[in-house]
N, C-alpha and C positions, 0 to 999 in steps of 0.2 A: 166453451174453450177453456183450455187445461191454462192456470195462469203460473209460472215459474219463476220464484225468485232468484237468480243468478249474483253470486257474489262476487266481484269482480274489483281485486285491488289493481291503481291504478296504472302499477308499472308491468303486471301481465301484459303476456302477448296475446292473450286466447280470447280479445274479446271478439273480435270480429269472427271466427270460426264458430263461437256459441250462439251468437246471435244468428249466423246465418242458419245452423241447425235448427233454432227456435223457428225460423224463419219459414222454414221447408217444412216443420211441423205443424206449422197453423198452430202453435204457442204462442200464446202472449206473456210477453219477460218485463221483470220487474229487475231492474239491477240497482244491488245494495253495492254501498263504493266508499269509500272514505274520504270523497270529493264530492262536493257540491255539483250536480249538471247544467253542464250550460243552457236547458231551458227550465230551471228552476222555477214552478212557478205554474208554468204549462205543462207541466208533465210529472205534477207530484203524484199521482196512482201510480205513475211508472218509474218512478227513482227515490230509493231512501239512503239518505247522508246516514253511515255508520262508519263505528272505530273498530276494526277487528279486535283490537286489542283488549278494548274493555268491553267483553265479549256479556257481561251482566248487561250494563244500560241497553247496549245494542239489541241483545235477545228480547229486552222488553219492547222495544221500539217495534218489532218486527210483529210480535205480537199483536200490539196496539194497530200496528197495520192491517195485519190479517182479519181483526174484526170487521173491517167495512170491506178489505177486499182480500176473500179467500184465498191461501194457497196451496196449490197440489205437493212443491214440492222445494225445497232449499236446497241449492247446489254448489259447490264450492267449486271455483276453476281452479285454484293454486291454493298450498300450503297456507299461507296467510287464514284463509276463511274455511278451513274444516271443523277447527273448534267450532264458530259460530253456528256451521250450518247444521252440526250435530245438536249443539245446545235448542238451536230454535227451534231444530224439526221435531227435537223429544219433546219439548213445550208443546207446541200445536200439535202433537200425535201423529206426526209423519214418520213414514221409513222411516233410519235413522239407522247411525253404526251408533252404539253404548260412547257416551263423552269419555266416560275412563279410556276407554280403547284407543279416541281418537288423543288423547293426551299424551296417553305411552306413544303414539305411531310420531308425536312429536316433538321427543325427547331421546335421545341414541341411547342414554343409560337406562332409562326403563325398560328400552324396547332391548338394550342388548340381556336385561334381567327376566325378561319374561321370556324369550328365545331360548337363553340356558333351561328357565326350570323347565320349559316342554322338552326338554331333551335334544333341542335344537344345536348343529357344531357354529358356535360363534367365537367370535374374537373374545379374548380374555382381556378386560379392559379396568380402569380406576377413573375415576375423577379427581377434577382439581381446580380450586377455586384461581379467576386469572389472577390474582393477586398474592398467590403462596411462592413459595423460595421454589426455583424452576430449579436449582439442584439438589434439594430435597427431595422435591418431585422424580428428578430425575433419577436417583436411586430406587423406586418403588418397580421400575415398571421393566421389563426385557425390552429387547433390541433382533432386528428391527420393530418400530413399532411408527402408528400413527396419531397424531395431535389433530384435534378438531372441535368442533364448535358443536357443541349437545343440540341444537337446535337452528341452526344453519343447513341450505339444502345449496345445490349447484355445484358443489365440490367448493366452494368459498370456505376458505379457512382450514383448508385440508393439506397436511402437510406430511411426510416421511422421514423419520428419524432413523438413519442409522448404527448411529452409536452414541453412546452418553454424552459426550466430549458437544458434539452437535446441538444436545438438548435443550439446552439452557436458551437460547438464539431461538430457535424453532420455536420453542413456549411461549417467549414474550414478543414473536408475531404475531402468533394466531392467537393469544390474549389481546393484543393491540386490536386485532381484527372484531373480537367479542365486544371490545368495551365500545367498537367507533360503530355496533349496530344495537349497543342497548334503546336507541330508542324507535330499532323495530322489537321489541318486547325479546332481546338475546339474553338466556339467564347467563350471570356473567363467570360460567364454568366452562370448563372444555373435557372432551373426552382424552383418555389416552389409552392405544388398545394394541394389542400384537397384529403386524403385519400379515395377511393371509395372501399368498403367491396364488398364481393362477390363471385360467382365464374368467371373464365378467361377463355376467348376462345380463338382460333386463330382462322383465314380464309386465307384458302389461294384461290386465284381469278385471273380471266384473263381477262383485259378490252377489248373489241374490237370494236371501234369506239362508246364507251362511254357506252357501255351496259356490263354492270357485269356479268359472268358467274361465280358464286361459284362452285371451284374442292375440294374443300373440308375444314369440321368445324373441329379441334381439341379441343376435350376437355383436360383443364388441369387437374388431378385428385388431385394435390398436393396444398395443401392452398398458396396461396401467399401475405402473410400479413404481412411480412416485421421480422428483421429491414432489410433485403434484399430479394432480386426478382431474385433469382434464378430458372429459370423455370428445371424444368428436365425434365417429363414426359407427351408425348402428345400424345393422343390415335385419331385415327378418325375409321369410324363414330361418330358423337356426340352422347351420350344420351340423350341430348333433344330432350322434343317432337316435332312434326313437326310444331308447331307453334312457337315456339320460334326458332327454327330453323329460318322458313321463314322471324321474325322480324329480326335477326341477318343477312341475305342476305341484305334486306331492310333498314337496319340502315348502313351496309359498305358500299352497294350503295352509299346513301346518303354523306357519306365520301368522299366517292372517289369526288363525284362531288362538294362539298363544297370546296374541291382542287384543283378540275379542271384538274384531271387527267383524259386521255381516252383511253390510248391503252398501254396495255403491264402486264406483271403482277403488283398485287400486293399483300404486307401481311398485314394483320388487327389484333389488339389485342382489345379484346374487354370485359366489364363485366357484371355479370346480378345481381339483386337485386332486389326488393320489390317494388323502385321506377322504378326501369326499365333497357333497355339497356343503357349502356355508354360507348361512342367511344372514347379510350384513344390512341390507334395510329394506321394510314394507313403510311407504305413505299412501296414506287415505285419502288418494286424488290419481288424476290420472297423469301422464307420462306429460312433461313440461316443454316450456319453449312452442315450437310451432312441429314439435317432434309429429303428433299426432295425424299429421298431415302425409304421413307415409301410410296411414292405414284408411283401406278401405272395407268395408263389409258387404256380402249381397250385390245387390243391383247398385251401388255406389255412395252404402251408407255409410255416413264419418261415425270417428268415435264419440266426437259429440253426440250427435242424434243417438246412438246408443246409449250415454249416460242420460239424457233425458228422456230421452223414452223411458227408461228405466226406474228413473225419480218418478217421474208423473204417474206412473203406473200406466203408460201409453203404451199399445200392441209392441210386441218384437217380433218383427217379423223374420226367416232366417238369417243367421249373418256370419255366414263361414267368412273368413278372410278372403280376398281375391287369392287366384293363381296367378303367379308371378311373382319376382323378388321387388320387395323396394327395402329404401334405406336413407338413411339423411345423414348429411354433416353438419355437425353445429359449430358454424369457421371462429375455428382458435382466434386469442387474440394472444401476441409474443413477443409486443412492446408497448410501452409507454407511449403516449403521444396525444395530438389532437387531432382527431380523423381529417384527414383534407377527400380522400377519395379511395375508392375502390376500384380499378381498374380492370381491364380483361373482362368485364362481363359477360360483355357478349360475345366474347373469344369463348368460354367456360359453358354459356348455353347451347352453342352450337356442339360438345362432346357427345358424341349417340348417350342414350338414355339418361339424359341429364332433365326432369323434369320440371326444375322450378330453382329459383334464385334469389331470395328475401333478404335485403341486407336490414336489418334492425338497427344500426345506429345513426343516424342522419350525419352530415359532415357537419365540422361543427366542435360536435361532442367528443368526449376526454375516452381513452380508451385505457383501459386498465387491467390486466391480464392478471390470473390466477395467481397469489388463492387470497389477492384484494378484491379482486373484480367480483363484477355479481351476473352480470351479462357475457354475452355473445356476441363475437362480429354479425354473426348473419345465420340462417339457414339456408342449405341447398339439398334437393332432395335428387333421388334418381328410382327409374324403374329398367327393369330387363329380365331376360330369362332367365336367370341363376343367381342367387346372393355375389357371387364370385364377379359378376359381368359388374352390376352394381356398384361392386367397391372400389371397382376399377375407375369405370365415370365417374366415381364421386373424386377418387385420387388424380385422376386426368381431369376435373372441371377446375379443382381447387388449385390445380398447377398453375394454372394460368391467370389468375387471380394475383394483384400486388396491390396491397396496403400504402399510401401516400398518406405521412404525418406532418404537420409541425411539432417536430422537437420535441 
């Protein structure tokens, strides 16, 4: 039996989807966590307390593990754990994307330097330390332009500037935003880059030994023109036509390898416009939240099971995507408060092709909306004939839906 170490930091949503994939593989899963498990003790072959962050002690730890119990394969579920799972898999002589690669894939200024020299159309951006004079700053860069965190994911800390006058304000939020996550390991810079109009795609992709296979484009339907980048709704199939389509394969390709990534998933955000594609981010993991849960493959395989099969070196059997549209919304949050309830539920599941309904924040909990927040209200997904049917139910499920706060 293939044994797979799964890295799983503790505020992921994707544990229980990987485990179930392990689960239906007849894998046996080893999860690295940076939380002690509640059967510590009883189940040390099966759980290593690691720090993502100090990615040196942790690599040896896993190491020192693999001597008594082999492993096939290191997989990262989220941003947090691809350094790691690259560094250990290159130590033990596993797959592995190149650590350089994964480093650039999580850093915006590298990765928007290595996209120019391939000749790639990307954003023309500067850096700046959060602590330099924000109207200093402000002179260096054109208008529109966007302020963000070099190594933040989720659209957290993403913000639009329109004009100088604005700058100064905009900076020393999303500084403020940098410094209150230094100690998830935020280097304490931000980006600042020209505004690219348009529409937004996602890709989600599976490298295997450096050749791209695209499992599927989402389109965004929802403008994303600031002053924040809250994405909600992603429908796949694309409506693009098949030629842009196939530029869009051809241009994340090109990503990936201006990275130097080659094996393992990865997610692309991408835009189109008048002057063309523009490759605004590749990460070295797959598509986040419980997104992945809109896709199917073959006879009913997840994307999980595909990325571990993949890792393990376990069969692939085919996995065209289903026919059919599906698409998820990841429900906005667009006030302050402390959740008391969510409402309409089961008004929202009864809309035709509304298939599933996850609220992620328990009541209870503080809700904090973009570009502080770092979560989601909830996920809802849908399926139907046409992207178009889709976006509808998701837009008619989420009507009926009302957020109840304390203050």
């Amino acid at each position: 039996m293939a044994r797979v170490l799964l890295l799983i930091p503790s505020r992921t949503y994707r544990t229980h989807d990987f485990m179930a994939a392990a689960s239906r593989l007849g894998v046996e899963v080893v999860v690295g966590s940076e939380h002690r498990p509640a059967l510590a003790g009883l189940m040390d072959d099966r759980s290593l307390r690691l720090d993502f962050l100090n990615v040196e002690v942790s690599t040896r730890r896993i190491i020192d593990f693999a001597q008594t119990h082999p492993l096939a394969a290191v997989v990262a579920v989220d941003d947090a754990g691809t350094l790691l799972a690259a560094t250990a898999a290159q130590a033990l002589g596993l797959p592995h994307n190149p650590v350089g690669a994964v480093e650039a894939a999580l850093d915006k200024a590298r990765m928007r330097e290595r996209f120019a020299a391939a000749g790639l159309p990307t954003p023309r951006f500067i850096t700046a330390n959060i602590d330099e004079d924000p109207h200093a700053v402000a002179r260096r860069v054109r208008y529109p332009c966007v302020v963000k965190p070099l190594d933040l994911s989720g659209s957290q800390g993403v913000v639009k500037v329109d004009h100088a006058g604005a700058f100064p304000a905009v900076f020393a939020r999303v500084a403020a935003i940098v410094a209150d996550c230094r100690h998830n390991g935020a280097r304490p810079s931000v980006l600042v880059e020209d505004f690219i109009p348009g529409e937004e795609v996602a890709v989600e992709a599976l490298l295997r030994g450096g050749v791209l296979e695209v499992l599927a484009i989402f389109d965004k339907p929802d403008p994303l023109n600031g002053p924040f980048f809250e994405e909600t709704i992603y429908v796949t199939p694309s409506r693009l036509g098949s030629e842009q389509q196939a530029a869009i394969h051809e241009t994340t390709a090109r990503a990936a390898g201006a990275l130097g990534l080659r094996d393992g998933p990865i997610h692309a955000e991408l835009r189109l416009n008048d002057v063309g594609i523009w490759m605004l981010e590749v990460a070295a993991r797959s598509i986040g939240g419980l997104c992945s849960r809109t896709l199917r493959f073959g006879s009913g395989i997840s994307l999980e099971e595909l990325i571990i099969r993949h890792a393990a070196s376990l069969p692939m059997p085919a996995h065209d995507r289903e026919r059919g549209a599906a698409g998820v919304m990841m429900l906005p949050i667009h006030e302050r408060g402390r959740l008391r309830a969510v409402e309409g539920q089961a008004a929202a599941k009864l809309v035709p092709g509304i298939d599933g309904l996850v609220i992620t924040i328990p009541p209870g909990e503080p809700l904090v909306p973009l570009p502080e927040g770092d979560r989601y209200l909830g996920f809802m997904f849908a399926r139907a004939g046409s992207p178009a049917a889709v976006e509808t139910a998701l837009r008619l499920a989420h009507a009926e839906l009302r957020v109840v706060t304390d203050g």
